[in-house]
C-alpha positions as CSV (number, residue, x, y, z in Angstrom):
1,X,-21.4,-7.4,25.2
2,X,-18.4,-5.8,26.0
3,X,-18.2,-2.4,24.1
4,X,-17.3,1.2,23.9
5,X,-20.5,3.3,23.9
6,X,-20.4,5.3,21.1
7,X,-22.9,8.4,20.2
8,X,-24.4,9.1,16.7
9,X,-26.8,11.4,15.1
10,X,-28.8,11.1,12.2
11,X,-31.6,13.1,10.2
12,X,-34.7,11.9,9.3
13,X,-38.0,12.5,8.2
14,X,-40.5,13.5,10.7
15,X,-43.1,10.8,9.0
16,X,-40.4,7.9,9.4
17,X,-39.4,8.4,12.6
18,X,-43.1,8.1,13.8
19,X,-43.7,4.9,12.0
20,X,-40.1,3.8,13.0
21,X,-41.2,4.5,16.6
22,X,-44.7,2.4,16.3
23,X,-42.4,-0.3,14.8
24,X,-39.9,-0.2,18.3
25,X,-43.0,-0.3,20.1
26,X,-45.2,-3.1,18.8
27,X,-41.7,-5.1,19.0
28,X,-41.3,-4.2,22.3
29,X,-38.1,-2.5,22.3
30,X,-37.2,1.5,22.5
31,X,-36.0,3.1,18.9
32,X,-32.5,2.7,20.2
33,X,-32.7,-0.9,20.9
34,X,-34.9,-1.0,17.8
35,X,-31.8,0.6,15.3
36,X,-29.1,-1.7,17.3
37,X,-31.6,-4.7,16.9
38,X,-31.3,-4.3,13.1
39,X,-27.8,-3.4,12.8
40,X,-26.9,-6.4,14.7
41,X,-29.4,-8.7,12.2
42,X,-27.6,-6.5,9.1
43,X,-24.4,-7.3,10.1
44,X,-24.7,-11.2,11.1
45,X,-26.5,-11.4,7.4
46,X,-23.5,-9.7,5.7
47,X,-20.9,-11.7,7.5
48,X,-23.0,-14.7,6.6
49,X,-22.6,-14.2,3.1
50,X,-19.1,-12.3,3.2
51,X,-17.0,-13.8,5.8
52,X,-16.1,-12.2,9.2
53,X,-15.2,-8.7,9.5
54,X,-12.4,-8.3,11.3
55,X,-10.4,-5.2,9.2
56,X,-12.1,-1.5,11.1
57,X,-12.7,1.2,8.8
């Protein structure tokens, strides 16, 4: 994957973020690769059902 790395924050509750991190875990992956794991499955479902994206917002 070619790609720009870009940085992002976000705020969340103490209590998901735990039980996020158990979730990263059992799968085997680090929250990181966790979150990009599921954005990548979000977005392949979307453009499944909506077409490509190819217009950046």
């Amino acid at each position: 994957m070619d790609y720009e790395e870009i940085r992002y924050t976000i705020r969340l509750d103490k209590e998901l973020m735990r039980k996020f991190r158990y979730v990263a875990q059992y799968d085997g992956r680090s929250v990181n690769r966790e979150i990009i794991h599921l954005m990548l499955l979000k977005v392949k479902d979307f453009e499944k059902k909506e077409g490509p994206i190819t217009d950046s917002v």
